[in-house]
Each structure stands twice: as structure tokens, then as C-alpha cells.
C-alpha positions in Angstrom: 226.8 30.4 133.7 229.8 30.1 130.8 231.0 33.7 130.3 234.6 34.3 129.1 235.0 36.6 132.3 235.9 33.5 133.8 237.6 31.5 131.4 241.9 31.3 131.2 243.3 33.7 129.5 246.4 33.6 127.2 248.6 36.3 125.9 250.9 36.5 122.5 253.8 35.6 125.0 252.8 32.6 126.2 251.1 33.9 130.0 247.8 32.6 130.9 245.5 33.8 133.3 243.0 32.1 135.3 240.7 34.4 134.5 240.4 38.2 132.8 239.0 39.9 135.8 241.8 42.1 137.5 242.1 44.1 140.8 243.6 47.9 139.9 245.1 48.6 143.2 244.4 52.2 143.0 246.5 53.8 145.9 245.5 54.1 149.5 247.5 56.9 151.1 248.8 54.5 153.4 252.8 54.3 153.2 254.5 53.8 156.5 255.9 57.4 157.4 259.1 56.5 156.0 257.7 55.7 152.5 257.8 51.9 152.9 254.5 49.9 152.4 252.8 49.6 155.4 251.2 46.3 157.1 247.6 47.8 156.5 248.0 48.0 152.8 249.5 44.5 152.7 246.5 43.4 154.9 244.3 45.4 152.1 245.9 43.3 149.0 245.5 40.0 150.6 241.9 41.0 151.4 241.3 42.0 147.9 243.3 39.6 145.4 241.4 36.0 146.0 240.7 34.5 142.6 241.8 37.5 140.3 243.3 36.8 137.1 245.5 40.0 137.6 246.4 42.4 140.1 248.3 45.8 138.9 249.5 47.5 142.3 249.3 50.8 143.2 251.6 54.0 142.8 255.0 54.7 143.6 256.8 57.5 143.0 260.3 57.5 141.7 262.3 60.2 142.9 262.6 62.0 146.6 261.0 64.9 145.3 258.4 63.2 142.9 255.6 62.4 145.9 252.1 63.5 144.3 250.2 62.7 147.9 250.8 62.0 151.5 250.9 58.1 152.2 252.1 56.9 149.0 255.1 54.5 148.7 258.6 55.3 147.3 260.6 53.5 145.0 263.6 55.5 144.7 265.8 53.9 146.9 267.2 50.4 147.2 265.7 50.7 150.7 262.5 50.2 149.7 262.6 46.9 147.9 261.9 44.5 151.1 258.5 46.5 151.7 257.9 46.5 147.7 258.9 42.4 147.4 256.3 42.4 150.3 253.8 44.1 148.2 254.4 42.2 145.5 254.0 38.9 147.3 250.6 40.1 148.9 249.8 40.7 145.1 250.5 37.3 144.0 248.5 35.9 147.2 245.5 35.2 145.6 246.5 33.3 142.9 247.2 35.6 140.2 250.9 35.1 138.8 253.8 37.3 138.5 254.2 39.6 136.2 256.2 42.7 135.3 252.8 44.6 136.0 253.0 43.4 139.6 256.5 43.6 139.9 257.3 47.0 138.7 253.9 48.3 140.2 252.5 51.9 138.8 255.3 54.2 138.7 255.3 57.6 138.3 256.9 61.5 139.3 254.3 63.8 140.2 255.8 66.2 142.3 254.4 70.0 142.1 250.7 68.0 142.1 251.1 66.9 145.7 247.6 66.8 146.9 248.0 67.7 151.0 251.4 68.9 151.4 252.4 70.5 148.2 253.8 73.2 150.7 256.2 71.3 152.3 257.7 69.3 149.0 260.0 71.2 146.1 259.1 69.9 143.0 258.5 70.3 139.7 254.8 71.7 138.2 253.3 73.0 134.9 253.8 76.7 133.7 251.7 78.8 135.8 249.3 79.8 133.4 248.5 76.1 133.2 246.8 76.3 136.7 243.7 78.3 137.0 244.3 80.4 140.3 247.7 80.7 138.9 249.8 79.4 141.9 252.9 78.1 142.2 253.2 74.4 143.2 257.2 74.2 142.0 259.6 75.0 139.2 259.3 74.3 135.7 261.2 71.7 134.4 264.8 72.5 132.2 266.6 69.5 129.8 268.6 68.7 133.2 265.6 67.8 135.0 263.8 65.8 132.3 267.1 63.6 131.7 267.2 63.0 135.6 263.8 61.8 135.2 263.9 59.5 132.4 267.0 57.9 134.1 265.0 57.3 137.4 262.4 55.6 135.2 265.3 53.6 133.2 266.6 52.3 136.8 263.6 50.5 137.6 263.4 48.6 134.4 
């Protein structure tokens, strides 16, 4: 069967892909307990990347206080880059090439949406009226906070 699912793929900027299928390495919950990738979610990528075109890795949060779940890996510390190169590397293992998308991973700041341990994190959420059962998950955000973000997302770029 010819199908241009499996055909090479060329962008504007000159990268070609083997193929157009890609693996969206949704997240896992399965950071190390220090934040760093752990050896099961390497294991998990290699499993999972054979003969993709493109693999776009899962979240990482970019601040100490922007963790939106238990398990997922930082990225807001030069600390973490051996076990995010190592990510990156299991990414690439199947044959799909390097690209920023693989490199810079999914990065985000979700603190205050913390899914199991909200409790135990400061953070930042939406105005309580946003939330249904009207709870407080964190503090609303002031000009300070969102210039501290933006710059956390500049760093990594």
C-alpha cells in the first residue's frame, strides 16, 4: 500500500522526516523523586519511538513552584539537563531526528492545578470564582509573577 503516511516528509526549512507519523509523549507521572527523568520513562521512549517520523516529549515544568502533577520532570534547574539530554536521546532512538520539539520538550507552569498534591505545593491558580467549588489551590498572579514567568520560559530558549 502507497499512502503518504509513510512517505518523507519535508518542511519550509529544509527538515525531512522519514515519515509523518509522530509519537506525542503525553506524560507518565514517572519523574524520579527528585524531578529528574527516571530509567522507566527512558525505557518507555525507546519502547515507543521505532520508526516514527517525530517524537514530541512529554511535560516539564519550568519553575520550582510550577509542578501541575506528582511524577512529572523539572526543567528549572541546570541540574536537570543530564536526565533531559537522556530523554532527548531515548527520543531520537528510533530514528526520528533532532529537533527543537524534541529538545526543548513540552514546557509549561501549571502550579495551583496540581492534580494529587496541590496541598503540599504554593503556587499560583485562577480567581476563585473561576473554580466551581470555589477553593483555593494558590494565589492569583500580580505583573511580578507574570514577568518571572515569561523569563523562566525565555531561559530555555
Amino acid at each position: 500500500m502507497n499512502t503518504p503516511l509513510f512517505e518523507p516528509f519535508t518542511f519550509p526549512n529544509g527538515l525531512t522526516l522519514r515519515n509523518v507519523i509522530m509519537a506525542l509523549m503525553t506524560t507518565w507521572w514517572s519523574a524520579s523523586d527528585d524531578q529528574t527523568v527516571s530509567d522507566e520513562e527512558i525505557s518507555y521512549y525507546r519502547r515507543r519511538v521505532r520508526g516514527v517520523g517525530l517524537v514530541l516529549t512529554g511535560c516539564t515544568h519550568v519553575a520550582a513552584n510550577g509542578i501541575g502533577f506528582t511524577g512529572e520532570f523539572a526543567s528549572y534547574d541546570d541540574k536537570f539537563t543530564p536526565s533531559l539530554r537522556r530523554l532527548a536521546d531515548a527520543a531520537k532512538s528510533g530514528g526520528a531526528p533532532r529537533t527543537p520539539l524534541n529538545d526543548a520538550r513540552q514546557v509549561g507552569h501549571l502550579s495551583g492545578w496540581q492534580l494529587t498534591r496541590a496541598e503540599e505545593i504554593s503556587g499560583w491558580a485562577p480567581p476563585l470564582s473561576f473554580l466551581s467549588d470555589h477553593r483555593s489551590l494558590g494565589n492569583s498572579l500580580d505583573v511580578v509573577d507574570v514577568a518571572d514567568v515569561v523569563s523562566k520560559f525565555a531561559f530555555l530558549c
